[in-house]
Residue frames as qw, qx, qy, qz and C-alpha x, y, z in Angstrom:
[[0.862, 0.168, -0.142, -0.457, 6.36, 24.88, 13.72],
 [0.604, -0.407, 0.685, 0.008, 7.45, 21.52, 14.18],
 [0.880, 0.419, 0.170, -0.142, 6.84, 20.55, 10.49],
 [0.640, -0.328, 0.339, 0.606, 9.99, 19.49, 8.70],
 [0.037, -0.826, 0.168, 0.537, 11.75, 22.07, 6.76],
 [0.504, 0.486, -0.641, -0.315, 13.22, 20.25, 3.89],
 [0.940, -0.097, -0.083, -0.315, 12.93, 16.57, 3.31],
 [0.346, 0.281, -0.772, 0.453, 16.56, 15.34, 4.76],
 [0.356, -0.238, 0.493, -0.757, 14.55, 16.90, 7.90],
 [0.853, 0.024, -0.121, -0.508, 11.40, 14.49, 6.79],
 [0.829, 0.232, -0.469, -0.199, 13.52, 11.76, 6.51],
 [0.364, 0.259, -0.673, 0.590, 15.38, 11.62, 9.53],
 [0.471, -0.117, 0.609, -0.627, 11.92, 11.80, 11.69],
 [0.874, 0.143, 0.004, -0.464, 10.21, 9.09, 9.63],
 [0.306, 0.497, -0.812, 0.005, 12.84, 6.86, 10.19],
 [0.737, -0.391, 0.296, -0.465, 11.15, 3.14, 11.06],
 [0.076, 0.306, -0.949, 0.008, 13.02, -0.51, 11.82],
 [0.874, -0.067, -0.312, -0.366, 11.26, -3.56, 11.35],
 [0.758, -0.353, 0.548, -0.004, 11.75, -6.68, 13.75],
 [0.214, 0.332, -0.846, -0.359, 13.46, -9.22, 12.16],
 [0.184, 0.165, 0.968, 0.048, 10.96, -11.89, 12.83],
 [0.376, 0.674, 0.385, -0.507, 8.84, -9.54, 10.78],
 [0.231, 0.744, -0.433, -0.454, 11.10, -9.49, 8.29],
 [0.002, 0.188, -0.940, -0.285, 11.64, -12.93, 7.82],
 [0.370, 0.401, 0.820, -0.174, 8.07, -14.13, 8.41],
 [0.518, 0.724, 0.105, -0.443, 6.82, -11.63, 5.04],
 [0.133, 0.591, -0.720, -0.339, 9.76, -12.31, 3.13],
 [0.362, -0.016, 0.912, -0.190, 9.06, -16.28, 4.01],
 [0.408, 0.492, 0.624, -0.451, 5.47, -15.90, 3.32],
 [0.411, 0.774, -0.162, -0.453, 6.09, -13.67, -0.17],
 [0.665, 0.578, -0.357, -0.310, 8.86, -14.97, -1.85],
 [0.276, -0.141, 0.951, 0.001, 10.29, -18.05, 0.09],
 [0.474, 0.152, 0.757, -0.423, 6.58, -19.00, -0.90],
 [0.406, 0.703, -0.283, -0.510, 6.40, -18.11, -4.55],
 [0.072, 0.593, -0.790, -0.138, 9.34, -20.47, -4.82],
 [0.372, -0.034, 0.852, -0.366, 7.93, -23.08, -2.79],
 [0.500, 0.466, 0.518, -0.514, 4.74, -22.81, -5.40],
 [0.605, 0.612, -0.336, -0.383, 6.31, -22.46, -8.48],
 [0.275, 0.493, -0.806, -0.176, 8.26, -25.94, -7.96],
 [0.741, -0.179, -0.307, -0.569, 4.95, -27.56, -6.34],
 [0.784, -0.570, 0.181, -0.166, 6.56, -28.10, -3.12],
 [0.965, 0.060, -0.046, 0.253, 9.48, -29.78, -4.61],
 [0.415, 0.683, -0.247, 0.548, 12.26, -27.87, -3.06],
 [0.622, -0.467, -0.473, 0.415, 14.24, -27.53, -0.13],
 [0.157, 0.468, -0.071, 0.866, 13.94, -23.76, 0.27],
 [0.674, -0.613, -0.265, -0.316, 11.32, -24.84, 3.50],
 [0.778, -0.425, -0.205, 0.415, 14.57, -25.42, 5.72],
 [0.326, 0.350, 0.007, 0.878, 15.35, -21.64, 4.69],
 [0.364, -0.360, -0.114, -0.851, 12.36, -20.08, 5.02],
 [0.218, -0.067, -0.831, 0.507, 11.38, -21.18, 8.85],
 [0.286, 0.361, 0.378, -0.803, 8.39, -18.60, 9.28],
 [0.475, 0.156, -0.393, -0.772, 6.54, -19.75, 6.01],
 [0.544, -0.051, 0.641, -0.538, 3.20, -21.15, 6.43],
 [0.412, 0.146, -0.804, -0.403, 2.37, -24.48, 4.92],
 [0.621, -0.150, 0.528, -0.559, -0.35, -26.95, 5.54],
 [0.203, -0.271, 0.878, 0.337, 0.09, -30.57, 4.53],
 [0.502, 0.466, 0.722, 0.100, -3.09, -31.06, 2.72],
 [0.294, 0.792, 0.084, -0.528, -3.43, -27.75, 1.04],
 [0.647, 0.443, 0.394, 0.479, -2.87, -27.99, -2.91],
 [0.218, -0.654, 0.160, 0.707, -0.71, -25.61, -4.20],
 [0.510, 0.775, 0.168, -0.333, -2.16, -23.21, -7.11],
 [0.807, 0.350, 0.156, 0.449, -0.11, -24.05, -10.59],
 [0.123, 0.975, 0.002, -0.183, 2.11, -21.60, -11.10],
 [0.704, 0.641, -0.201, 0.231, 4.87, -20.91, -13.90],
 [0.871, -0.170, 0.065, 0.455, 8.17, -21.84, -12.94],
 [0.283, 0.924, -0.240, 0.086, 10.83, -18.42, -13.40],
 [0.730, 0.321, -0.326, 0.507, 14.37, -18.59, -14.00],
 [0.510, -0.691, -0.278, 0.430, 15.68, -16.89, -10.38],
 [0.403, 0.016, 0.022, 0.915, 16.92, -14.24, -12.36],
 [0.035, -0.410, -0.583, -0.701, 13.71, -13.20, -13.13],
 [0.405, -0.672, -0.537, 0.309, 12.47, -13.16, -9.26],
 [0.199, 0.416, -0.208, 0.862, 12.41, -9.72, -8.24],
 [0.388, -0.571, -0.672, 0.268, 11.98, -7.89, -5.13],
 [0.071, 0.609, 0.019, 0.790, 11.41, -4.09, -4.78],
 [0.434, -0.583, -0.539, 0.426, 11.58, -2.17, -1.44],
 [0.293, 0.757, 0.210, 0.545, 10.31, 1.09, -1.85],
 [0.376, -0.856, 0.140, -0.325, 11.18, 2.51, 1.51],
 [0.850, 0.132, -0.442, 0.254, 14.71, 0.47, 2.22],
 [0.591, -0.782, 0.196, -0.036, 16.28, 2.42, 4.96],
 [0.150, -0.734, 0.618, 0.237, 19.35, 0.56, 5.87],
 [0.665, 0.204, -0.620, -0.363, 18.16, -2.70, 3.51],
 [0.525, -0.260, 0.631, -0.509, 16.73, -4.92, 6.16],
 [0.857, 0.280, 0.115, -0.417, 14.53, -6.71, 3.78],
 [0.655, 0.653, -0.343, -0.165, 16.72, -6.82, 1.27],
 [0.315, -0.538, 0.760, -0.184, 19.48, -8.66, 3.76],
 [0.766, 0.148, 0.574, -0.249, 17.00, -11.58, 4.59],
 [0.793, 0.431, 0.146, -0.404, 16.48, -11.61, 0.91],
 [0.136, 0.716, -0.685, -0.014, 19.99, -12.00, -0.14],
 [0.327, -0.303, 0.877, -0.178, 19.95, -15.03, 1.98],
 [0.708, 0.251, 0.646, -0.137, 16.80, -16.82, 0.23],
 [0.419, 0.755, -0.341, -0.372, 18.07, -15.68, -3.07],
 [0.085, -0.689, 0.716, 0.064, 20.77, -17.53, -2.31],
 [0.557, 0.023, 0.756, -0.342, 18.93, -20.58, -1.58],
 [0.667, 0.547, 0.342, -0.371, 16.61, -20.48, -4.25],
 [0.408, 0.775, -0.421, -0.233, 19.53, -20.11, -7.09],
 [0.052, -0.272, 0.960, -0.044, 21.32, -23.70, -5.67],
 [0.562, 0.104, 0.803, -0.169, 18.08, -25.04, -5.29],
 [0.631, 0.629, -0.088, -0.446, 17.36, -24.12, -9.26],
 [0.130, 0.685, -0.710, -0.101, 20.67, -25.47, -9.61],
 [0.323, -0.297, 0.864, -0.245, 19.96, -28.52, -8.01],
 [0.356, 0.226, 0.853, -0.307, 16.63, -29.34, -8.57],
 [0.644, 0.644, 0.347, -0.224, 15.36, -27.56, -11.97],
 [0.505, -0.349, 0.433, 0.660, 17.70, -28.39, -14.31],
 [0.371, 0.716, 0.396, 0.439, 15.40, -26.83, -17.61],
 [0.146, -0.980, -0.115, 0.065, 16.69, -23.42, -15.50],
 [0.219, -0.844, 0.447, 0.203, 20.02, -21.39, -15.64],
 [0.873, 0.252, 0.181, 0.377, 21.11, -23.59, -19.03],
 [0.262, 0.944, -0.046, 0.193, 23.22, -20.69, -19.50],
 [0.338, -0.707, 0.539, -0.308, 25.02, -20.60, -16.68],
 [0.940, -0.080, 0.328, -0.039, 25.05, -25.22, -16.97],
 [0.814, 0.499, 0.051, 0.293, 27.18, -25.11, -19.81],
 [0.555, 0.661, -0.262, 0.432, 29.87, -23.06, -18.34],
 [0.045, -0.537, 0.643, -0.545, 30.14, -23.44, -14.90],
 [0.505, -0.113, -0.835, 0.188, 30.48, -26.28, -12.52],
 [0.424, -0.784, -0.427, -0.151, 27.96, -26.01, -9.30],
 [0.573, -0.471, -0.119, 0.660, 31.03, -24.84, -7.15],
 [0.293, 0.259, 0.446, 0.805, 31.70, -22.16, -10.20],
 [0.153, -0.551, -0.583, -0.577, 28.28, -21.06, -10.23],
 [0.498, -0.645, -0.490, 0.309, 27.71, -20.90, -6.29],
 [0.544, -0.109, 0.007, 0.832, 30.80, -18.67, -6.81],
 [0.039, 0.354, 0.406, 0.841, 28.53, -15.96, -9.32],
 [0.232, -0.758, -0.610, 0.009, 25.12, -16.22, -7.23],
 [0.302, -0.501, -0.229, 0.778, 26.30, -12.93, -5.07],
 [0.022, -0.305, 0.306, 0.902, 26.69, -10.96, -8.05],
 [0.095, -0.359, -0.822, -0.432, 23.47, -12.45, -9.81],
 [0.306, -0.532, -0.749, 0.250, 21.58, -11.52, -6.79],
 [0.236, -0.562, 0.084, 0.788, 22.81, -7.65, -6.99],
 [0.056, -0.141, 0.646, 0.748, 22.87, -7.35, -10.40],
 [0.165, -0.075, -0.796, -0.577, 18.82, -9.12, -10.59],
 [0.295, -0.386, -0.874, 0.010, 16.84, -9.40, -7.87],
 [0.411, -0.514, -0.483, 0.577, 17.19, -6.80, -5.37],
 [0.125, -0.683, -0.276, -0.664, 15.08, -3.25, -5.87],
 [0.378, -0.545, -0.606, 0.440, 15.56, -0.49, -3.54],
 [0.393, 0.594, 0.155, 0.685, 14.27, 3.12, -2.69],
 [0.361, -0.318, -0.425, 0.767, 15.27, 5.67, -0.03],
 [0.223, 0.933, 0.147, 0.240, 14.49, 9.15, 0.49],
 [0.194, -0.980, 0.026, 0.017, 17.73, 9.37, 2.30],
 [0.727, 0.505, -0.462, 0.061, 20.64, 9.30, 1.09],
 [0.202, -0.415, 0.836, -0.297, 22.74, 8.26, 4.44],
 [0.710, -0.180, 0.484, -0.479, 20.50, 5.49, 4.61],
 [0.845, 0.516, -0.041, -0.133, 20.99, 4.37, 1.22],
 [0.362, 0.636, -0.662, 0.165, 24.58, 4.32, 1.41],
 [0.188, -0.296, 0.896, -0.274, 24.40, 1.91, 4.04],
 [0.937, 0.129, 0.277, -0.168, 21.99, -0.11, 2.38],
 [0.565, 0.781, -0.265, -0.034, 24.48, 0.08, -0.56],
 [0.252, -0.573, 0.726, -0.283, 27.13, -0.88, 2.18],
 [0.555, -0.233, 0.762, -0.239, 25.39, -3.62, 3.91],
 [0.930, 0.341, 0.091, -0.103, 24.37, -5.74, 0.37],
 [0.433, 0.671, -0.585, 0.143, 28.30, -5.25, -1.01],
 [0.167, -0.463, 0.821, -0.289, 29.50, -6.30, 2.38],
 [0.624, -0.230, 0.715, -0.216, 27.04, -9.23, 2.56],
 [0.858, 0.381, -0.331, 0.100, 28.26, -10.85, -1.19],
 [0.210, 0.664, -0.682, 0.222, 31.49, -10.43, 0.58],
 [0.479, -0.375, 0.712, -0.351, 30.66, -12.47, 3.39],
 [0.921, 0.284, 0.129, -0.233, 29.00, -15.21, 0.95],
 [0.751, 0.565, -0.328, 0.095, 32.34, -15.20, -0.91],
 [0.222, -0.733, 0.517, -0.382, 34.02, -15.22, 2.25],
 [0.904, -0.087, 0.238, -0.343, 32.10, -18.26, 2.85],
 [0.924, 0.373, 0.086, -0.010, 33.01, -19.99, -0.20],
 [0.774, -0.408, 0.243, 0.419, 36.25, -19.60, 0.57],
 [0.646, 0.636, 0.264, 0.330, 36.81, -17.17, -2.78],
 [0.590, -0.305, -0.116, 0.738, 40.01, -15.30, -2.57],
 [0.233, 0.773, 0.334, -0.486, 39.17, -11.48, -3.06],
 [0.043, 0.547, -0.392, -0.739, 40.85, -11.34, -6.26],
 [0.043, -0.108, -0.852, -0.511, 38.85, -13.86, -8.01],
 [0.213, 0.554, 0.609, -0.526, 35.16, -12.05, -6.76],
 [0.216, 0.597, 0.617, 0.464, 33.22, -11.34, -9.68],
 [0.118, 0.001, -0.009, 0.993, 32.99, -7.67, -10.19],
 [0.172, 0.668, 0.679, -0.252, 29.37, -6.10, -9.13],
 [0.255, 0.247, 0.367, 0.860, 28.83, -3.77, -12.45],
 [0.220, -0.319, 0.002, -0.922, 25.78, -2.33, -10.96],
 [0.135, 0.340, 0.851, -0.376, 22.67, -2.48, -8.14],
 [0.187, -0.548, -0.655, -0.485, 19.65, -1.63, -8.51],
 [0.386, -0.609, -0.514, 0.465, 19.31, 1.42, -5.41],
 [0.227, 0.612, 0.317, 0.688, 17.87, 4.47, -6.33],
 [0.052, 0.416, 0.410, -0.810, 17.22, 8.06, -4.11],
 [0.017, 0.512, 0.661, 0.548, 14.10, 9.26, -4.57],
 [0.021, -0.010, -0.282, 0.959, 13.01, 13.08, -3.30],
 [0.043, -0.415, -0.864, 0.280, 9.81, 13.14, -1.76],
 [0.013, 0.681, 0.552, 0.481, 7.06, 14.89, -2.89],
 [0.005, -0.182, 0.280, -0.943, 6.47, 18.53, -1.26]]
């Protein structure tokens, strides 16, 4: 029989990769565009999010305003965390432009750190709040588990943050989940 035997077996033929310009142009479209709507266009998260469609007369529906901790994003079928990559990156975006541009947001986080300070945390906010994933395999998961760790590093890499002062990541949010029989 060619059915799979046990669900490692399942998961290793049902293994599928999105394009990236599929990946950015939902991601864009979902929650670059959320963003874009909850601050009624007033943000510069449009020179992230390249593949999200806008149309200069179109009125944009009211919608409540969330702290960016509060954004979430759930991939139930992550693989090696494609999505979640991209998302990392407009997380990123979206948490300076809160910073910047809504200052009733992240008072917490105003009162004790300077924007350079704060840029410093986003990684670990972003891990720690936003990002929802599930596998059914577990190799795959470890290298989603991989490729989010490694890309805070490269953010902090960025920011020029020596690796002993990186905020510690206390936990993600990447779960295995065995597939029904």
């Amino acid at each position: 029989s060619n059915r799979p035997r046990n669900s490692r077996e399942m998961a290793v033929r049902n293994q599928f990769f999105t394009p990236d310009y599929v990946v950015r142009f939902l991601t864009d479209n979902s929650l670059g565009r959320i963003w874009y709507e909850m601050t009624g266009g007033n943000t510069e998260i449009v020179s992230q999010c390249a593949y999200m469609i806008r149309r200069p007369d179109e009125g944009l529906p009211k919608r409540p305003i969330k702290d960016p901790t509060d954004i979430l994003m759930l991939d139930p079928a992550c693989g090696s965390m494609h999505f979640g990559l991209y998302t990392f990156e407009v997380m990123e975006a979206i948490y300076m432009d809160a910073w910047d541009h809504q200052p009733e947001l992240l008072s917490a986080y105003r009162y004790s750190y300077t924007r350079e300070d704060f840029a410093r945390l986003v990684p670990k906010l972003i891990l720690e709040n936003n990002i929802y994933g599930a596998e059914i395999d577990p190799r795959a998961l470890q290298i989603a588990a991989l490729s989010l760790w490694l890309r805070a590093q490269q953010s902090w890499s960025k920011l020029e943050v020596a690796r002993e002062d990186r905020p510690v990541i206390a936990h993600s949010h990447l779960v295995l989940a065995e597939p029904m029989p």
